[in-house]
N, C-alpha and C positions, 0 to 999 in steps of 0.2 A: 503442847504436842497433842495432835488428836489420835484419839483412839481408831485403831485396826481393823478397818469393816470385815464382814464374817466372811468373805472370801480371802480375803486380804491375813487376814489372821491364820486360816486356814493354810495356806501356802507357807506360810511363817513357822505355823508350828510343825510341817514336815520338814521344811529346814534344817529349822532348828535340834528336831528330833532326830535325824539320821545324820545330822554331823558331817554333812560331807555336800559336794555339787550335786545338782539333780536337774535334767532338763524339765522345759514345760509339760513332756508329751509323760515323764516319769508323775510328775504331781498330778496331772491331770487323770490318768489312768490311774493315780491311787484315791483322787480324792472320786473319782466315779464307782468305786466300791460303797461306797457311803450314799452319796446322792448323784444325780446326772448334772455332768456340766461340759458346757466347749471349752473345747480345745482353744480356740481363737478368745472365746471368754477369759481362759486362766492365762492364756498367753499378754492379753491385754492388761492383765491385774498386772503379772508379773514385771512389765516394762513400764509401768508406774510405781511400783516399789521400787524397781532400780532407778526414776528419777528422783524420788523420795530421799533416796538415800541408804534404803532400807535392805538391797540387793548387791552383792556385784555382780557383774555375767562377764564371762571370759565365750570366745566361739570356739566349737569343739565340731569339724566338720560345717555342717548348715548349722548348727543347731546352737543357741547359746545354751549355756550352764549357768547357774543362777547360786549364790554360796551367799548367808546373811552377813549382810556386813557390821551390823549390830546384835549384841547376845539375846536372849528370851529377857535375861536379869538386868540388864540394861534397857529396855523396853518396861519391864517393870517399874524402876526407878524411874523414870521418866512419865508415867500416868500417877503414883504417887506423889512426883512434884505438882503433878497438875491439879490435883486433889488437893494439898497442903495449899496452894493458889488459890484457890477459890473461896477460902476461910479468909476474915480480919483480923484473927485472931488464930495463928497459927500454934502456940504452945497449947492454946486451949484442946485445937484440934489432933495436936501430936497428941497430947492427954488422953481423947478417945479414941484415939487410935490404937493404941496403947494398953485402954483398958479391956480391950478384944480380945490381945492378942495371947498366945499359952505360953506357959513356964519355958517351953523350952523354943520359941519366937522370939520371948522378951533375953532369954541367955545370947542369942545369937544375934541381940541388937546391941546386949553391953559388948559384945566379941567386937562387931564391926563399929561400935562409937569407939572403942578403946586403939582397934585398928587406925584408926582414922587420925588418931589424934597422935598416934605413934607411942601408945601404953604398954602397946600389946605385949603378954608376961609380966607385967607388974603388979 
């Protein structure tokens, strides 16, 4: 999977962040708080994430609404596979991965190995 150009990501994380539909003209007027962008620009992002995969849009009036159709943490899992790919040696890799990460990252990886495996409470 390829990683999220920074307009692209941009869009994603107000998505993602307000939980709810949003039109172009709503991200576009919030991402122009920050920096200047078109409208037609972020409209055009937008209907490339929705053939991505990456959007749904339902029409509401003239106007599509745009809702992720995949989570942030799902997106996340998905560049870390990509990472663990690009090693020959993947346990080695899990290993430093691993050895970054803090006490309370590595508890919440025995949580979701344990989930995973159907331990969880044991």
């Amino acid at each position: 999977m390829r990683r999220l150009g920074d307009l692209e990501a941009e869009i994603m994380d107000r998505l993602w962040t307000w939980r709810r539909p949003a039109s172009v003209r709503e991200i576009c007027d919030d991402i122009n708080t920050t920096r200047p962008v078109a409208y037609t620009t972020v409209m055009t992002v937008a209907g490339i994430l929705h053939s991505k995969g990456w959007l749904l849009r339902t029409k509401e009036g003239r106007a599509w609404l745009y809702t992720p159709e995949r989570s942030r943490e799902a997106y996340a899992a998905a560049l870390m596979e990509d990472g663990l790919g690009v090693s020959k040696d993947r346990p080695t890799a899990l290993l430093h991965f691993v050895e970054g990460m803090s006490e309370e990252e590595i508890t919440a990886l025995r949580q979701a190995l344990d989930s995973a495996r159907g331990d969880a409470g044991t």
